[in-house]
C-alpha positions in Angstrom: -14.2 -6.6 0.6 -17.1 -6.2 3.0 -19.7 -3.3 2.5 -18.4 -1.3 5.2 -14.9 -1.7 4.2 -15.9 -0.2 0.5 -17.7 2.8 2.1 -14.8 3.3 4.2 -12.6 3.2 0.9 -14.8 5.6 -0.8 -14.5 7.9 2.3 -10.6 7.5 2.5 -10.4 8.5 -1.4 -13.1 10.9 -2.4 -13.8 12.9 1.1 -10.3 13.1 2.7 -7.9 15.9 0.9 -4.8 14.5 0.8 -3.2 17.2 2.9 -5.4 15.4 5.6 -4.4 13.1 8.3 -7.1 10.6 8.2 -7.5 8.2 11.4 -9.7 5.3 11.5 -10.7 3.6 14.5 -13.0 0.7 15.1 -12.3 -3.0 16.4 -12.2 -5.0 12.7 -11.6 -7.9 14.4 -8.2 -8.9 12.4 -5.2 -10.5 13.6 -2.7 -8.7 11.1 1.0 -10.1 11.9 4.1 -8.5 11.8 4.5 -9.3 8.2 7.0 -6.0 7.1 8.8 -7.8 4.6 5.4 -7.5 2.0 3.7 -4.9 3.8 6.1 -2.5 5.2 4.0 0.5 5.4 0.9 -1.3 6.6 2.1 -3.0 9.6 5.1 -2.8 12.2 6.9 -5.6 13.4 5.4 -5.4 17.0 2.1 -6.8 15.7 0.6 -9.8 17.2 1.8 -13.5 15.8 -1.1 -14.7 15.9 -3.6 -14.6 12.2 -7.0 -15.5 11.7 -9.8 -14.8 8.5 -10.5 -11.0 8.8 -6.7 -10.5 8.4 -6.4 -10.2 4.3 -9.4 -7.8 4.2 -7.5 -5.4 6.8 -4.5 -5.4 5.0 -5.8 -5.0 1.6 -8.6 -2.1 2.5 -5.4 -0.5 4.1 -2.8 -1.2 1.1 -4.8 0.1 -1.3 -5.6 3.2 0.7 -2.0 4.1 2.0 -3.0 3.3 5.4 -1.0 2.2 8.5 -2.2 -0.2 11.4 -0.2 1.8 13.7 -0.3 -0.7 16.6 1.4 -2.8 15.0 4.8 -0.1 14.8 4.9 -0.4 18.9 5.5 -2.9 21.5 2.8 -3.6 23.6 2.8 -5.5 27.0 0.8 -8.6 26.5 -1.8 -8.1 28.7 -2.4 -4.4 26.3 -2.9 -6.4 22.7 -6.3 -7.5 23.0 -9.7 -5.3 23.7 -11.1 -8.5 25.3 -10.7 -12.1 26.0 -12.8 -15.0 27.1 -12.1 -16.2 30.6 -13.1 -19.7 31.1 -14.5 -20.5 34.3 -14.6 -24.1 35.8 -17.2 -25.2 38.5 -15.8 -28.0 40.5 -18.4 -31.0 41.8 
């Protein structure tokens, strides 16, 4: 778990009461899934199918701190599932 995950843990369990709704927001950077079947909880089955490294830290931080990634419970138009994208640009001779 990265440094900022663990203060973010120690937040979730020491500083939130319980009778709290606690939301955390922040681009982490993690393709999670749509993996219900172990996680059903923690994500939806309208996440992106596409994985990559950060995607095990997410899920873990949030399983252990009964946490959601709630856009992964809705559908989202395609052009919607990404903050930002690298548009290739070609220069013809």
């Amino acid at each position: 778990m990265t440094p900022f995950l663990r203060k973010c843990s120690v937040l979730c369990t020491n500083e939130v009461p319980n009778t709290e709704s606690l939301i955390l927001m922040g681009d982490f950077n993690a393709h999670v899934g749509a993996d219900t079947e172990k996680r059903k909880y923690v994500t939806g089955n309208s996440g992106p199918g596409d994985l990559n490294n950060n995607r095990m830290k997410l899920l873990r931080f949030c399983a252990n701190n009964e946490l959601s990634i709630m856009n992964t419970f809705f559908e989202h138009r395609s052009v919607l599932q990404y903050t930002w994208s690298r548009k290739l640009v070609y220069q013809s001779r």
